[in-house]
C-alpha positions as CSV (number, residue, x, y, z in Angstrom):
1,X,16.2,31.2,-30.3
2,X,16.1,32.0,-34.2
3,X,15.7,35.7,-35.7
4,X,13.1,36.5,-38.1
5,X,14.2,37.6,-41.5
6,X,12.3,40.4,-40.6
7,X,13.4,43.0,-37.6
8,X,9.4,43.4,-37.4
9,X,8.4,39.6,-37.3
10,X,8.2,38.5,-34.0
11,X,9.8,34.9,-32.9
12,X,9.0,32.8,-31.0
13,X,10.5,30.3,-28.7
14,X,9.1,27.9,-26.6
15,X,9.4,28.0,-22.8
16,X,9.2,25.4,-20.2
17,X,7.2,26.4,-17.2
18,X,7.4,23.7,-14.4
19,X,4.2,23.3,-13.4
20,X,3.3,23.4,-9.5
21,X,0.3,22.0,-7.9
22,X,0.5,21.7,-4.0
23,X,-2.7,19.7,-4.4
24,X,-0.3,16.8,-5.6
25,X,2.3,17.2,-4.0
26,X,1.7,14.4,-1.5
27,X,0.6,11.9,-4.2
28,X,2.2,8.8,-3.7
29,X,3.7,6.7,-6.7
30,X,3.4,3.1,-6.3
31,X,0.7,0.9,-6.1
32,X,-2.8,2.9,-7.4
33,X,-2.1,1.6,-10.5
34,X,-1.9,-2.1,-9.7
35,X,-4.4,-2.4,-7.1
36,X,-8.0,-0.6,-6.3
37,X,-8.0,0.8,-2.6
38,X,-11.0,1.3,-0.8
39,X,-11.5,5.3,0.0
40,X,-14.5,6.9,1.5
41,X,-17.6,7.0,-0.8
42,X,-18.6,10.3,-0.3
43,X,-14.3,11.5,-1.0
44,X,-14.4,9.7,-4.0
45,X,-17.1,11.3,-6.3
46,X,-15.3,14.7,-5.7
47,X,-11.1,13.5,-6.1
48,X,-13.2,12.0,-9.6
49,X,-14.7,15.7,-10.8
50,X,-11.5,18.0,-9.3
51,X,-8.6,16.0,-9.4
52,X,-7.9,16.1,-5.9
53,X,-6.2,13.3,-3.9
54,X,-7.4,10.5,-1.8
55,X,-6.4,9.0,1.1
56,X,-7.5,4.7,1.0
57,X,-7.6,2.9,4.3
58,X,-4.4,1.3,4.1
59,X,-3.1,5.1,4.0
60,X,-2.1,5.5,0.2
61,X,-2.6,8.6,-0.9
62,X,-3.5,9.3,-4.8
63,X,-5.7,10.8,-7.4
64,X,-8.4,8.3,-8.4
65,X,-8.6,8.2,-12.3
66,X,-9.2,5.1,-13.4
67,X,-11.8,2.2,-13.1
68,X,-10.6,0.3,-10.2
69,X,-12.6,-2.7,-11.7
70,X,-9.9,-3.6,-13.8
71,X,-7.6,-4.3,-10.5
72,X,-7.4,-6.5,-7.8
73,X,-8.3,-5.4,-4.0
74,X,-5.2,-3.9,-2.4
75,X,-4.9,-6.9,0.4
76,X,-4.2,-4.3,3.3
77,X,-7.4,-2.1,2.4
78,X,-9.5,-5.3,2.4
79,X,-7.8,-6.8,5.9
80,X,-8.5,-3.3,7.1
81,X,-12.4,-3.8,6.1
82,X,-12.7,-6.5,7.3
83,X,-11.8,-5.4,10.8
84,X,-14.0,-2.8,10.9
85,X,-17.0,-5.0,9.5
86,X,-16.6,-7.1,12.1
């Protein structure tokens, strides 16, 4: 920390806070940014506006932020479709 020429000029110093947020604490790292997962419509449009996490049906868990356009199907979300489109 440096001192002000002047006793009555504050300083200041920056400070690093970790920042918490049990919301994301189970997010996953991995493959949310390679592949798009299929999640429950009506999940999606609120992890979108709040940040909050997802769960896909192959079980990944993540915070949808991107356009999942740009990325292949994960294969076991679209195996795990299928079976239930049957």
């Amino acid at each position: 920390m440096t001192t002000a020429s002047n006793p009555s000029t504050p300083t200041v110093a920056p400070i690093e806070t970790p920042t918490v947020d049990p919301l994301h604490d189970n997010v996953e790292p991995g493959d949310h940014e390679r592949f798009a997962h299929y999640v429950q419509k009506s999940k999606l449009t609120g992890a979108m506006v709040n940040g909050t996490p997802v769960r896909a049906l192959c079980g990944k868990v993540w915070v949808p932020s991107r356009d999942p356009g740009r990325f292949p199907v994960c294969p076991e979300c679209k195996e795990i479709k299928a079976k239930l489109t049957r």
